[in-house]
C-alpha positions in Angstrom: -29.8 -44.3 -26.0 -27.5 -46.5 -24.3 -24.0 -47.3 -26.4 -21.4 -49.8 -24.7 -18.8 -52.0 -26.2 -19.8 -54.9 -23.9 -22.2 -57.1 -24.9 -24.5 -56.7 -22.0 -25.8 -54.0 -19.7 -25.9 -54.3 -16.3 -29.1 -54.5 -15.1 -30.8 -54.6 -18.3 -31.3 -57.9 -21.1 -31.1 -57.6 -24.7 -35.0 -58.8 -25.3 -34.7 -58.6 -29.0 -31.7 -58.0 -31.4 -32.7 -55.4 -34.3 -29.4 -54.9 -36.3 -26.3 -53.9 -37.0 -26.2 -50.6 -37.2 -23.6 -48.2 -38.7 -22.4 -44.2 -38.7 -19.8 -43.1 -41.4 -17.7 -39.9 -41.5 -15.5 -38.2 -44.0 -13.1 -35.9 -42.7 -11.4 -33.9 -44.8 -8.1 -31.8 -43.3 -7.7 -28.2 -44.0 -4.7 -26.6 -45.9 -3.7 -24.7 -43.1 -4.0 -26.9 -40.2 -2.5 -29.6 -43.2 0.8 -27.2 -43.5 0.9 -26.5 -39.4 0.9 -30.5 -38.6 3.5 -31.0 -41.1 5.6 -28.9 -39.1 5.1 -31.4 -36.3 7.0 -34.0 -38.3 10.0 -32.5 -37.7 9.5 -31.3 -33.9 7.4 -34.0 -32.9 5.0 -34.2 -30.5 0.8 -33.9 -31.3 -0.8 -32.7 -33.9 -3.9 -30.9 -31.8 -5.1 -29.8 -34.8 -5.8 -33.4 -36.3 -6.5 -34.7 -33.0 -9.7 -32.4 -33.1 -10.2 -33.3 -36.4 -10.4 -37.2 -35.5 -12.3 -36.2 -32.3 -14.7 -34.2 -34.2 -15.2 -37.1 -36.3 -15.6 -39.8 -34.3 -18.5 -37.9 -32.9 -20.4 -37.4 -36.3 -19.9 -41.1 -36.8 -21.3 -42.5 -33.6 -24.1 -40.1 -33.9 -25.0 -41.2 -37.2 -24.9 -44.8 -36.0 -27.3 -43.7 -33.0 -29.3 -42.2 -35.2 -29.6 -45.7 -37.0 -30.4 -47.4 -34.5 -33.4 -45.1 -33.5 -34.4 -45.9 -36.6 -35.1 -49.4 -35.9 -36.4 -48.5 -32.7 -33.8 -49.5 -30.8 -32.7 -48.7 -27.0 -29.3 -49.5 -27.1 -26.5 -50.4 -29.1 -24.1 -53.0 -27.7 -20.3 -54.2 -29.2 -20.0 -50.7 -30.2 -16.9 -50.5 -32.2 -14.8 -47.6 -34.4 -12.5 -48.7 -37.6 -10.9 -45.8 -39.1 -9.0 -45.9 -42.5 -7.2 -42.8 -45.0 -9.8 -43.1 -48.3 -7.2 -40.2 -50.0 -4.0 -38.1 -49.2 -6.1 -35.7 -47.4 -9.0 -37.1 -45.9 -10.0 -39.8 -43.3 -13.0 -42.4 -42.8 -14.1 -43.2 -39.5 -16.8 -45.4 -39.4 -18.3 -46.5 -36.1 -20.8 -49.7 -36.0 -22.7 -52.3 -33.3 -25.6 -54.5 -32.5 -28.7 -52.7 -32.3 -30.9 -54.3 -29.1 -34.5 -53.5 -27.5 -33.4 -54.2 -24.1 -37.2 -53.9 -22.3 
């Protein structure tokens, strides 16, 4: 499955546009790695701890949305796109969305 954030492929022509398609993912943080990164606020620097966390679920998302988009028989996704917002203290919503496209 092709994913881009452009809205064409190089070499290849939407034929037929299926959709948009989403992937959602809830992270929540854990208490540990919650009182660790709090140390950060007063040393600074990253947080590798939520960094993986974010990474981790970015990845669910966009597989979810993949996984959408298979499900309209699509081939690609194109304008692929990630929004991100805090739904409580402790947990995080990244939600990643685009056009599903048959592109033969």
């Amino acid at each position: 499955m092709m994913v881009t954030t452009t809205e064409n492929i190089p070499g290849r022509e939407a034929k037929e546009v299926l959709g948009i398609v989403f992937g959602c993912c809830v992270q929540m943080k854990h208490i540990g790695k919650d009182l660790r990164a709090a140390g950060r606020t007063i040393i600074g620097g990253e947080s590798k701890p939520y960094t993986e966390l974010m990474e981790e679920a970015r990845r669910t998302a966009m597989q979810r949305m993949i996984d959408d988009a298979k499900n309209l028989d699509a081939d690609a996704v194109i304008c692929m796109r990630f929004a991100t917002a805090q739904t409580m203290g402790s947990a995080a919503e990244i939600i990643a969305f685009g056009t599903a496209v048959k592109t033969h």
